[in-house]
C-alpha positions as protocol buffer text, in pm:
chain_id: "A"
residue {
  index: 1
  type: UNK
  ca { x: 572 y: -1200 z: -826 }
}
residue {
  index: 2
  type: UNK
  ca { x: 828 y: -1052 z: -597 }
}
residue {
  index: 3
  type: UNK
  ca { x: 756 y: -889 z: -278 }
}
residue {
  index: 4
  type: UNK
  ca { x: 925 y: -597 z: -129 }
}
residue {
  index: 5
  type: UNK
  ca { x: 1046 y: -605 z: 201 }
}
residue {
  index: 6
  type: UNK
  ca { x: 974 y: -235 z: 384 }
}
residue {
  index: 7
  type: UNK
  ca { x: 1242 y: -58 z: 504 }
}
residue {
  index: 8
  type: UNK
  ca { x: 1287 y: 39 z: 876 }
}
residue {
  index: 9
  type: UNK
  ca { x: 1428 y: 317 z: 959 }
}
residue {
  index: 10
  type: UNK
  ca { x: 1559 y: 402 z: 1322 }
}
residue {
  index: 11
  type: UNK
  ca { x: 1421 y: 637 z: 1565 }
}
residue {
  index: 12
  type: UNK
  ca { x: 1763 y: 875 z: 1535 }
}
residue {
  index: 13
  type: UNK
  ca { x: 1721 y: 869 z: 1177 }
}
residue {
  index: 14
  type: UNK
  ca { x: 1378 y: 1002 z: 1151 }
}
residue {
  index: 15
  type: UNK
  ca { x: 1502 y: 1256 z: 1427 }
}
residue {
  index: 16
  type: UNK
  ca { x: 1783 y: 1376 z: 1250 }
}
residue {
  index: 17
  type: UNK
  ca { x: 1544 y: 1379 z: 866 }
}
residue {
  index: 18
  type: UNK
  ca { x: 1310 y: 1533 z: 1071 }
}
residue {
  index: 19
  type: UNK
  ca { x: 1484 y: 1809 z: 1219 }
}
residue {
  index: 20
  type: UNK
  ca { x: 1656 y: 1892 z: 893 }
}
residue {
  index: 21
  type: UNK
  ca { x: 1314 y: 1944 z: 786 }
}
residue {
  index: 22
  type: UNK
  ca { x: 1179 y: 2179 z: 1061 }
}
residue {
  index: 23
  type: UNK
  ca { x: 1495 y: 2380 z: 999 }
}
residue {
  index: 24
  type: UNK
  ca { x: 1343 y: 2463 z: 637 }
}
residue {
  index: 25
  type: UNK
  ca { x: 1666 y: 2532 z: 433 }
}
residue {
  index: 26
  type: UNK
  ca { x: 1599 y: 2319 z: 208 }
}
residue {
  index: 27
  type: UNK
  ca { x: 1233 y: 2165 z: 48 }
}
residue {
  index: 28
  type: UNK
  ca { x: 1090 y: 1831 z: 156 }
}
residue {
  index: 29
  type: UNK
  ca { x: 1164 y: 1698 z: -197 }
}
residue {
  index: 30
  type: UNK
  ca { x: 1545 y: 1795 z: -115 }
}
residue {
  index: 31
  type: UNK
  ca { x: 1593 y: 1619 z: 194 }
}
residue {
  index: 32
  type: UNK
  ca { x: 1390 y: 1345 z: 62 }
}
residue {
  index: 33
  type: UNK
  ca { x: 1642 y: 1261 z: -224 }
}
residue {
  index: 34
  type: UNK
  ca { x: 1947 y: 1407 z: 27 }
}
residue {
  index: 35
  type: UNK
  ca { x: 1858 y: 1070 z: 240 }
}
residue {
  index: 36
  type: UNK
  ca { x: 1658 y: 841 z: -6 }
}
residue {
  index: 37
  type: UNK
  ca { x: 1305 y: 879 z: 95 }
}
residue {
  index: 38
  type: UNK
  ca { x: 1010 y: 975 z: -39 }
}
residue {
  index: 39
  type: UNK
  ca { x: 896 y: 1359 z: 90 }
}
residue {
  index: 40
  type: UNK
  ca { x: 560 y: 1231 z: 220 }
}
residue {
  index: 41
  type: UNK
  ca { x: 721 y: 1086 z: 474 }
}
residue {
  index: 42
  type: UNK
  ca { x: 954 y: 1368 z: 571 }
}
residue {
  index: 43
  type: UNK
  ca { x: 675 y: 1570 z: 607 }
}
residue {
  index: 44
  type: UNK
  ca { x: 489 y: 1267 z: 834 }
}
residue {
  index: 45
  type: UNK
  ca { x: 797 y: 1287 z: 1034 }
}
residue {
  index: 46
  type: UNK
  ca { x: 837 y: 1685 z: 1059 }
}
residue {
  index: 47
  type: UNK
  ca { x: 477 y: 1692 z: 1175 }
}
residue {
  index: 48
  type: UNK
  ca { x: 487 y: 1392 z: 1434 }
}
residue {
  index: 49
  type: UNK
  ca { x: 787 y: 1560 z: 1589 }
}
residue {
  index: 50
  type: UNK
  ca { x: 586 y: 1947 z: 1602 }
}
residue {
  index: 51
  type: UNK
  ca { x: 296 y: 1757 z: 1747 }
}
residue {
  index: 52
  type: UNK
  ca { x: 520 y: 1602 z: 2007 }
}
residue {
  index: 53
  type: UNK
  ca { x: 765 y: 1820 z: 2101 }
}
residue {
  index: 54
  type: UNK
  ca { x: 563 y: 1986 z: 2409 }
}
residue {
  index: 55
  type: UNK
  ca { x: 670 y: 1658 z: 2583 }
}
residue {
  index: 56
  type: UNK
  ca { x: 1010 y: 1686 z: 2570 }
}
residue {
  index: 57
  type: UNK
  ca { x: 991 y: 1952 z: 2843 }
}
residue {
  index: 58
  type: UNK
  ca { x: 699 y: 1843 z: 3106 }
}
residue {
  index: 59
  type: UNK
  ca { x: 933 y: 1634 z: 3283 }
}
residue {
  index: 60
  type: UNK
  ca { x: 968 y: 1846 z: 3650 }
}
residue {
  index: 61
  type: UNK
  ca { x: 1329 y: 1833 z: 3737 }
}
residue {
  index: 62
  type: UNK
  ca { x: 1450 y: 1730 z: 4106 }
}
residue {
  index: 63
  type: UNK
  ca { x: 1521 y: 1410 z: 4222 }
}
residue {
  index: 64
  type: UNK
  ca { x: 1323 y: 1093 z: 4034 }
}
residue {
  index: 65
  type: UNK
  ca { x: 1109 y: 902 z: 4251 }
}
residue {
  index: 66
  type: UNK
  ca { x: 1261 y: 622 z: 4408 }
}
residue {
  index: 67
  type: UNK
  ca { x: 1069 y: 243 z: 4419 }
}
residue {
  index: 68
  type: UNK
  ca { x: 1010 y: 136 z: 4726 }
}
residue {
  index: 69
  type: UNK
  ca { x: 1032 y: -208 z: 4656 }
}
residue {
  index: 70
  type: UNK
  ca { x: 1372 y: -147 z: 4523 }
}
residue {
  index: 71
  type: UNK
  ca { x: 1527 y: -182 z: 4909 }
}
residue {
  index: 72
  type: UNK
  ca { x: 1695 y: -505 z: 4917 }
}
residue {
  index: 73
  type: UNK
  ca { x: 1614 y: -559 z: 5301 }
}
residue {
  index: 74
  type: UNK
  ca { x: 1232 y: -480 z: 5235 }
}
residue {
  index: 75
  type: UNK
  ca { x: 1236 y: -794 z: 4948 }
}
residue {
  index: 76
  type: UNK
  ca { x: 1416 y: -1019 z: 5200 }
}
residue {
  index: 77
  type: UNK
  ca { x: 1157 y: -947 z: 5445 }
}
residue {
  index: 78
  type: UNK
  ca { x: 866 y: -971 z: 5219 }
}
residue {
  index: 79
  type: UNK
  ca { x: 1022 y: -1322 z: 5087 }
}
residue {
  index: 80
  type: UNK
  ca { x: 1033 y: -1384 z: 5494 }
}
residue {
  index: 81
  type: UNK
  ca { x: 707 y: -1335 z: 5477 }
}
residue {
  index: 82
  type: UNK
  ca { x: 542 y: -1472 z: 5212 }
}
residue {
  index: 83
  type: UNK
  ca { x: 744 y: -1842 z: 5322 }
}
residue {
  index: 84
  type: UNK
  ca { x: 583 y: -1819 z: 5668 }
}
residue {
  index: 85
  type: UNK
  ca { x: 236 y: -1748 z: 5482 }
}
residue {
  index: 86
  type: UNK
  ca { x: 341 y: -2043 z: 5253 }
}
residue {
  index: 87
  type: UNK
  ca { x: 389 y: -2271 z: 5530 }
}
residue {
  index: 88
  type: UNK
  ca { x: 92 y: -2215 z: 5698 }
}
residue {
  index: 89
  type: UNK
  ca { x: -118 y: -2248 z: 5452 }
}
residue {
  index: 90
  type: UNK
  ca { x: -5 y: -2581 z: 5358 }
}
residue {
  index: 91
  type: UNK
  ca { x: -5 y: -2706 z: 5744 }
}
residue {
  index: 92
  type: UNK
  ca { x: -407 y: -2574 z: 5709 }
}
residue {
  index: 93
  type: UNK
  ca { x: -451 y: -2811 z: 5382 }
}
residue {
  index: 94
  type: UNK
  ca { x: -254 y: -3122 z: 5501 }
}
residue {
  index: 95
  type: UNK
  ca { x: -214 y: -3057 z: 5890 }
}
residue {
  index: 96
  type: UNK
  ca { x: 42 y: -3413 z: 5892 }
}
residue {
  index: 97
  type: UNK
  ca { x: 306 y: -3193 z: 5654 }
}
């Protein structure tokens, strides 16, 4: 017996089926032959981007929130740190290091 292997299909593809789709010029069976799918999943796709598309815009805008630890002088002093931690804590196990 053979097995098929699935196909993939990329995010931009399903974008681009899908918003073909939402357009409605042409049927799902259309677009489905039009890119060699089946129309069930067209309309899976159509439907997960409706469902989803409130997201694209809850973003605010302004400036993104920058990561502290991200400050290369704030890692070299935590690294400063952490080896004088380091060190003491092994001069507390074996006090003749």
């Amino acid at each position: 017996m053979s097995e098929k292997q699935r196909k993939s299909f990329t995010a931009q593809f399903k974008a681009k089926v899908a918003l073909e789709a939402i357009r409605g010029e042409k049927t799902l069976n259309e677009i489905g032959r039009e890119f060699g799918i089946h129309p069930n999943l067209v309309g899976q796709w159509k439907r997960e981007v409706q469902e989803h598309a409130d997201g694209l815009f809850e973003a605010k805008r302004g400036p993104k929130p920058v990561d502290p630890l991200a400050d290369p002088e704030k890692l070299y002093a935590e690294i400063g740190r952490l080896k004088v931690e380091l060190s003491w804590l092994k001069k507390k196990v074996d006090p003749y290091l």
